[in-house]
N, C-alpha and C positions, 0 to 999 in steps of 0.2 A: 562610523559616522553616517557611511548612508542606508544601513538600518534604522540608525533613529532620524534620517529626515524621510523616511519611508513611513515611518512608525506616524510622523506628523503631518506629512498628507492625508494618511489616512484618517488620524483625528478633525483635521480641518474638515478633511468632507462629510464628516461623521456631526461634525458641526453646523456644517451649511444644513445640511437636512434637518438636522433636529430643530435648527433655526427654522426651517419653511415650515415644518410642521408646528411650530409655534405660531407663526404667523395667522397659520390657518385657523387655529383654534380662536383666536384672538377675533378672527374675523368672522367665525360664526355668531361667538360671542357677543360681539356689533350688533349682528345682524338680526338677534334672539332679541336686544335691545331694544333694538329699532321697531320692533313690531310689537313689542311687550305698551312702546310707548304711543305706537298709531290705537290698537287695540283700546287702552284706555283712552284716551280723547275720542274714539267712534263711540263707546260705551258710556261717557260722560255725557256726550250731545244726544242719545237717543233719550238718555234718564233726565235730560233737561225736556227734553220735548214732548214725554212721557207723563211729566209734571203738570208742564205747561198745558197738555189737550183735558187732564185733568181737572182743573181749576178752570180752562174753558168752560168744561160742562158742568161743573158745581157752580157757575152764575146762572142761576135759576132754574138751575134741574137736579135738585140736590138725590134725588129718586135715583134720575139715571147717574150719574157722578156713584153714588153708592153702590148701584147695582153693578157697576165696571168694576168697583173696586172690592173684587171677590176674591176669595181663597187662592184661584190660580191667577189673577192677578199680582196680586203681591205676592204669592212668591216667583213670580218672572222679574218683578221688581228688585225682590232678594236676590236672586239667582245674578242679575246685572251686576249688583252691590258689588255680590262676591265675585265677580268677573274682576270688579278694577282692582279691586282689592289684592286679586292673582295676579294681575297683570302689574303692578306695585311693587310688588314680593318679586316679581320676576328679575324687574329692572334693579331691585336693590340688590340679589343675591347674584351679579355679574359681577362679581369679583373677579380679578385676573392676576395672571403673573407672566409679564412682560417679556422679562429677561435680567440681565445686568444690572445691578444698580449702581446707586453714586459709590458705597463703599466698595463693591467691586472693582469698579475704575479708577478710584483711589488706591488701593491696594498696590494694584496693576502697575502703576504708576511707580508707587513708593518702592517696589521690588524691582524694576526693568523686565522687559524681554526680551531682551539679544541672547540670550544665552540658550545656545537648544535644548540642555534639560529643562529649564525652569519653562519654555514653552510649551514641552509635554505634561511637565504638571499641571501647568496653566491649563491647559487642554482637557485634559483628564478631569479637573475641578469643574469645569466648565461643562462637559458633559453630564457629569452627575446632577451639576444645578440644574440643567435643562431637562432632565427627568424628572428631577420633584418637576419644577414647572409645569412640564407636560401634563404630571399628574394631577395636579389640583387642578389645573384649567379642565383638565377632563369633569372632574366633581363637580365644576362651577358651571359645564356643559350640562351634566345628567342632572344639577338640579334645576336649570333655567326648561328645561326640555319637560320637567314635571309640571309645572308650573303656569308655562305657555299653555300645555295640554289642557292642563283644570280652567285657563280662562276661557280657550275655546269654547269647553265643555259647556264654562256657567253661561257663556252667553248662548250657545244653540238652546241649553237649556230654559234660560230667562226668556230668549224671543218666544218659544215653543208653550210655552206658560199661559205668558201672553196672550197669545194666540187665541188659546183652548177657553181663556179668561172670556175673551171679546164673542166667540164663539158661542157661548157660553149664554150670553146677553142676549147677540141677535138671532140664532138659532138653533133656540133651548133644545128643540127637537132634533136635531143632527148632534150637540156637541157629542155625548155620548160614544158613539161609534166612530167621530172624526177624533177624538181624544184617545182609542184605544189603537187608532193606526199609528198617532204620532209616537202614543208610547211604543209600540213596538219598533219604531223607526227611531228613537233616542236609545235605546236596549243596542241594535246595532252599530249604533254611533260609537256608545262609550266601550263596548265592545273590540271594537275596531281600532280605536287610541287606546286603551287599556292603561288609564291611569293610574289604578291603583296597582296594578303590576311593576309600573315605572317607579314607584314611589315604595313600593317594598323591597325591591331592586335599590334603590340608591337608598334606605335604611342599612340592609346587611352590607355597602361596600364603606361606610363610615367607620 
């Protein structure tokens, strides 16, 4: 008998931990949310304001309105688009797995647990579900983690566009060589987050 209430210490603490470590998952999970959804609303008010100085300067300057709106313009424009659009995908594809559910606790219920084997089975079951769990929260990590990346991406890249756009306009004469720093400065960037490494990565673990 008190091997297996040895046996069920040791599962309970085998428990708590797999518990915290759920927790945490859960709460990056949040936290990939939470920024998935500030990200979009900063990306919505620039593309509102972006519009709006637009249409400022198309009332009676249809020339200059035009001239802003050049090739690396719109696609900084683009690039924003596909920002909220990552940033969308991010917060949709937070799917989680909590723990317990109702027919768990029903079960629980309809069988008892006084009894110390059936709380080592209970245990044992218990542990295994908190594996898968683990595991797909893991998956719903690696692909909120893709995701977030590509919105940063589109936006350094939209602002950067932008930029080069407006640049562009007022001095034709520099954009040229200011455009060939920022590319090499965006080449490091994406570099550095390695998207499409993260996303070949979470293809082959599907």
């Amino acid at each position: 008998m008190e091997d297996v209430d040895d046996e069920i210490e040791g599962l309970e603490a085998s428990l708590t931990e797999a518990r915290r470590f759920l927790d945490e998952q859960l709460s990056s999970i949040d936290n990939v949310d939470g920024k998935a959804i500030q990200l979009f609303q900063v990306v919505t008010v620039l593309v509102g304001i972006l519009l709006s100085l637009l249409s400022f300067v198309y009332e009676g300057r249809e020339a200059a309105a035009i001239g802003l709106l050049n090739p690396f313009t719109l696609a900084g424009i683009t690039f924003l688009v596909g920002a909220m659009a990552a940033a969308a995908i991010t917060y949709s594809t937070g799917e989680y797995h909590a723990g317990v559910g109702v027919e768990d606790l029903r079960w629980i219920v309809d069988e008892g647990y006084a009894d110390g084997e059936f709380r080592r089975g209970l245990y044992e079951d218990l542990l295994v579900g908190y594996a898968d769990w683990i595991e797909a929260n893991e998956r719903a990590n690696q692909r909120q983690g893709v995701f977030i990346t590509t919105t940063i991406l589109a936006i350094i890249y939209g602002v950067a566009f932008l930029t080069v756009g407006v640049v562009n306009v007022l001095l034709p004469a520099q954009w040229l060589p200011f455009a060939a720093v920022l590319g090499l400065l965006l080449v490091a960037i994406t570099r550095l987050l390695e998207p499409l490494t993260q996303l070949h990565q979470l293809l082959e673990r599907r």
